[in-house]
Phi, psi and omega in degrees: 000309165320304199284359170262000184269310175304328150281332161320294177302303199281342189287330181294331168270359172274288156351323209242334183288285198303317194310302175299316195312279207288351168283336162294321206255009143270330165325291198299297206295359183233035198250114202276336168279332187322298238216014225248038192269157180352280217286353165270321171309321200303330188300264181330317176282350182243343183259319188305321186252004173025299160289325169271345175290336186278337183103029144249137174178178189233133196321342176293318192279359178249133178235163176273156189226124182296159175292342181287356160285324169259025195263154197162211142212130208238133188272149169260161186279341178326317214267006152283324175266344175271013159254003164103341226260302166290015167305320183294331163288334156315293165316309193299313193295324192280351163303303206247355199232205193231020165238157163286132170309334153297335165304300195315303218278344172270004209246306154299333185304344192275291171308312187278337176331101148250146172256019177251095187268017177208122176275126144264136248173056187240098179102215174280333155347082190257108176258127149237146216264084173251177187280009181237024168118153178263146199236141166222152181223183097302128214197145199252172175296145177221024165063182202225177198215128166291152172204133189246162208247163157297336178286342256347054130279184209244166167209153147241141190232105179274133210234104152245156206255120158290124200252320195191160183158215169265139166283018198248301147010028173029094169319330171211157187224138186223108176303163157186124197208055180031035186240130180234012143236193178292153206163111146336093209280105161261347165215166182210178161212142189247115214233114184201151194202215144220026154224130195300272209261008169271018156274306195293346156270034211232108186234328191265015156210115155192111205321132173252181199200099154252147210314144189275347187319311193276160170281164181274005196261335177298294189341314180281343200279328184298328178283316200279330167295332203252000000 
């Protein structure tokens, strides 16, 4: 009798041990905050959907986007590759890729060339930051423009329109930051001119934009993780 009293007890405390288990590990996972520091959003924003960060998807799935996706305030990475600071990413790439880290590295000397090395972004509000003074404009939706590739994937380009400002300002500015609805931009590349549609033919420079908080030693670590 003992000894079925006994078995009895440990299958209930075993039972009740498997209960807790599994009642935590619904906690956490549905708990929206466990993880939520930069680099899991950069995760959750490049990984989860995999085909639209490569540029498949389908015209259904693209929605319009407020400018408060990108607001903020943002460094361009130019002036990290050019102190040497993205060498190891330049590396990291000729590991996984089909260039010599000098190849990589003339390919971005390209892409990223800019001379507005700081974005602010509050409201409707765009300040960009050159060595002759900061031009701010204000700026409205102007809708989004598809673009299909040579690989034929795909892109978007979320395009606004300068409503009033310095006349010094870009009449457009057209995002494109591997998002294809609304969604909190942790980087970007920015395309901006004052003709609408000679941007959308603009494929070999485009200023990229990460948050000014990081450093530039994060920054590579978000590329080479990503």
């Amino acid at each position: 009798m003992q000894t079925a009293t006994n078995k009895f007890l440990g299958a209930m405390a075993v039972g009740s041990m498997l209960l807790f288990t599994v009642h935590a590990q619904a906690k956490e996972n549905s708990d929206p905050s466990s993880a939520h520091d930069h680099s899991h959003e950069h995760d959750h924003a490049h990984d989860t959907d995999n085909s639209v960060y490569k540029g498949y998807f389908e015209d259904s799935q693209i929605k319009d986007r407020p400018l408060s996706d990108w607001e903020g305030d943002w460094q361009s990475v130019y002036p990290h590759l050019q102190d040497g600071t993205l060498d190891d990413v330049m590396a990291h790439k000729a590991e996984h890729g089909d260039k010599s880290a000098e190849e990589y590295r003339a390919y971005y000397e390209t892409g990223y060339s800019t001379d507005t090395d700081r974005i602010v972004i509050e409201g409707d509000s765009v300040t960009f930051f050159r060595d002759s003074g900061p031009v701010e404009g204000h700026y409205e939706s102007d809708g989004y423009e598809i673009l299909t590739y040579e690989k034929g994937n795909r892109g978007v380009r979320f395009i606004f329109e300068k409503t009033e400002g310095d006349d010094a300002a870009p009449q457009f500015i057209q995002f494109s930051d591997h998002r294809i609805a609304p969604e909190k931009a942790d980087h970007y590349h920015l395309y901006w001119g004052d003709d609408r549609a000679a941007l959308l033919e603009e494929l070999t420079n485009w200023p990229t934009y990460y948050p000014s908080s990081l450093s530039g030693e994060q920054i590579a670590e978000e590329m080479m993780a990503h």
